[in-house]
N, C-alpha and C positions, 0 to 999 in steps of 0.2 A: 504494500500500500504506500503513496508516495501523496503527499501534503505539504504546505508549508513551513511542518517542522520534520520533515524527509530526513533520516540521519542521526536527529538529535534524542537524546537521552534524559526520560524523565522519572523522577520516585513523587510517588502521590502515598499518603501515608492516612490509612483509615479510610482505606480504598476496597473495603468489601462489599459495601451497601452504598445509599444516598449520594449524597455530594460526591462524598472522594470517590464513586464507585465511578459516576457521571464525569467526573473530570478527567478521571485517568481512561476512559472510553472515548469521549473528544478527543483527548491529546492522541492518542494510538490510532483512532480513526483521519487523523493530520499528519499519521507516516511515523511518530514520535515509538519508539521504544519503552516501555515503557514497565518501571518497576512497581509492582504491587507489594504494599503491608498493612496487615492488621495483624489482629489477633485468632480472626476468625479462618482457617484454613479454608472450609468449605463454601466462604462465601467467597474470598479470592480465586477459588478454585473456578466458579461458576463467572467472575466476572476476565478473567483469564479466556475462559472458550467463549465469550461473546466479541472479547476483543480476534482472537484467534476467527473463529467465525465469520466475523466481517474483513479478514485476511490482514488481522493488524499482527500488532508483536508485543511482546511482553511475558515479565517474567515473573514469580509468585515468591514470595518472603515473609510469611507468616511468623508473627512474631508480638509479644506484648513491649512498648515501647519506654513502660515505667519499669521494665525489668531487668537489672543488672546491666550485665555488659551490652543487652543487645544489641543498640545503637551501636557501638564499637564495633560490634562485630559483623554487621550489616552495611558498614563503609567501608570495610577492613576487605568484603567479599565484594561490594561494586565496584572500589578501584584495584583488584585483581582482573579485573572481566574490561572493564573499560577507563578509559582513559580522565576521561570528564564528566562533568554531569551538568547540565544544559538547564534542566528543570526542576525544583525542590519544590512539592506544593503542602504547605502545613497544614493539613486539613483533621488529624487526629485529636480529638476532644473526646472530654465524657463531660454531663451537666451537674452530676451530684444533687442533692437533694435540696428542694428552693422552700425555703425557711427563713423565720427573722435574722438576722445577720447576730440577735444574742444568743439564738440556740440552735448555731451552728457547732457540729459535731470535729472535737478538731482533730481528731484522726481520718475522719472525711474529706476536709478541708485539705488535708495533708496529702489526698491523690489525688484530688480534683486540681491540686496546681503542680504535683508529680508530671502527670501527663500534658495538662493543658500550657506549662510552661518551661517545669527542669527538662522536664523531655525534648519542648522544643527547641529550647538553649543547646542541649547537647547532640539534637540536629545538625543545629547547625553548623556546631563548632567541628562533628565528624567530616560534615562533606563540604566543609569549608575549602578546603585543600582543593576540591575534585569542580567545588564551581565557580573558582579562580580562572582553575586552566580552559574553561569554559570561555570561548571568545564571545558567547552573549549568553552568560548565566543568571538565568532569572528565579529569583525565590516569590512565591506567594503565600499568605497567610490568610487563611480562613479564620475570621474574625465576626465579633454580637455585636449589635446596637445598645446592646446593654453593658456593654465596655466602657461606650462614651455617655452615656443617657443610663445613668443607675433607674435600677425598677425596684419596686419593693419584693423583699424573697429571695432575688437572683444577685445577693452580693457577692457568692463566694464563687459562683461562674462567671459573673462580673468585672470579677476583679483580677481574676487570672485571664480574663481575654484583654484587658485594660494594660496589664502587665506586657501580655503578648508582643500588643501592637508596641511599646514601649521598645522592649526587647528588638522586635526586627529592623523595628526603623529607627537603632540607633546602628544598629549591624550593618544598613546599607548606606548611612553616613560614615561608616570606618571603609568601608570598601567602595566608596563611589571614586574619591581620587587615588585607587593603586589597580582598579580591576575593572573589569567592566559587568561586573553584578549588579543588577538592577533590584530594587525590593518594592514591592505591592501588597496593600490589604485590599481583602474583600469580604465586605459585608453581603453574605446573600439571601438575607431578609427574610422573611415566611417563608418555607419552602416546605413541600411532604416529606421528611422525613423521619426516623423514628424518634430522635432525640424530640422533634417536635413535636410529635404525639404524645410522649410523655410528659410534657409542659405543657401542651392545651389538649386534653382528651376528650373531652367534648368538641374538638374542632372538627371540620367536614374536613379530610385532606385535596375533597376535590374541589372547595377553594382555593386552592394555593398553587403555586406553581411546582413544576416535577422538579426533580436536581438537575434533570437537561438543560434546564433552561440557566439553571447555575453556570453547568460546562458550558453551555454557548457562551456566557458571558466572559469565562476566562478564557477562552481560545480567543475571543474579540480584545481581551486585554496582550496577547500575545502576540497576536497580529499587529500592534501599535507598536513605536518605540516610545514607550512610555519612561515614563522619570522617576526615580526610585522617591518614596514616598508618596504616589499617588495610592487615590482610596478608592475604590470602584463600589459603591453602594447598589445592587440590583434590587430592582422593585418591581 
């Protein structure tokens, strides 16, 4: 399959289901190579033969990302295989449970910014190296509205997506003048997914838009040469 990113190399992370499932199926359906992780073997597995399927490429890395070495050892095995890496897209979260920010649970607290942030810090810092050598290495972060707009209940998911965005977009003012790493958030607002059916359960999800519509929005931010700390809010 050959597209506008024909060649280049992408890891989409919490890419079994939803969003990351939809973005790393865009990107692969654009010719991108593209590396699958979560946790869940069996949903990589299925979003794997839909990519393969439609004659794309990619490759499966099941793995939980708050866990030990794994990060390490999941860069350690992509720059074995390949040279660079072209595309990082942060899309791995969990919500934790939305409660008054007094009786928040702090061993809760304590994975929900495991994952949602040390995790992503030591993303980056793994494939740092790999999207240097990258002649147009783009990182993206999947990012809340409730990051920048606190809501009542969602402090502790809040605040780790608030952090997030902190984190990446000081990462892409350290590499704007020695590389050409570009860094983008994306907010992708309502969408059906599961995380969001457990925050509104009474929602119809057939109000809302598919994750596809996510992916299209990030292949359209890929397509641009965009400037690190732009924020793509889709609605």
């Amino acid at each position: 399959m050959t597209g506008f990113l024909d060649g280049r190399l992408a890891l989409v992370t919490g890419s079994s289901r939803g969003i990351g499932a939809a973005v790393a199926e865009g990107l692969a359906g654009e010719g991108a190579h593209v590396v699958l992780t979560a946790r869940g073997a069996a949903g990589l597995e299925q979003v794997e033969e839909r990519i393969h399927g439609a004659d794309g490429s990619a490759t499966i890395a099941p793995m939980d990302l708050a866990e030990g070495d794994a990060i390490a050892r999941l860069a350690v095995a992509v720059a074995e295989r390949w040279d660079s890496l072209d595309i990082l897209v942060l899309n791995a979260a969990t919500l934790g449970s939305l409660t008054p920010v007094a009786a928040i649970d702090g061993r809760e607290l304590n994975r929900v910014l495991t994952l949602n942030l040390l995790a992503q810090q030591a993303l980056i810092a793994a494939f740092d190296p790999l999207l240097r050598t990258s002649g147009a290495g783009r990182l993206i972060a999947l990012t809340s509205s409730v990051g920048r707009h606190p809501r009542a209940y969602w402090g502790a998911y809040g605040a780790s997506k608030a952090a997030l965005e902190t984190l990446v977009l000081a990462y892409g003012e350290e590499v704007g003048n020695t590389s050409a790493v570009r860094v983008a958030i994306v907010d992708p607002g309502a969408t059906a997914t599961q995380m969001r059916a457990r925050a509104f359960p009474g929602e119809d999800p057939a109000s809302l838009k598919p994750p596809s519509a996510v992916g299209d929005a990030v292949l359209g931010l890929l397509r641009r040469d965009f400037e690190t700390g732009e924020r793509l809010e889709i609605r």
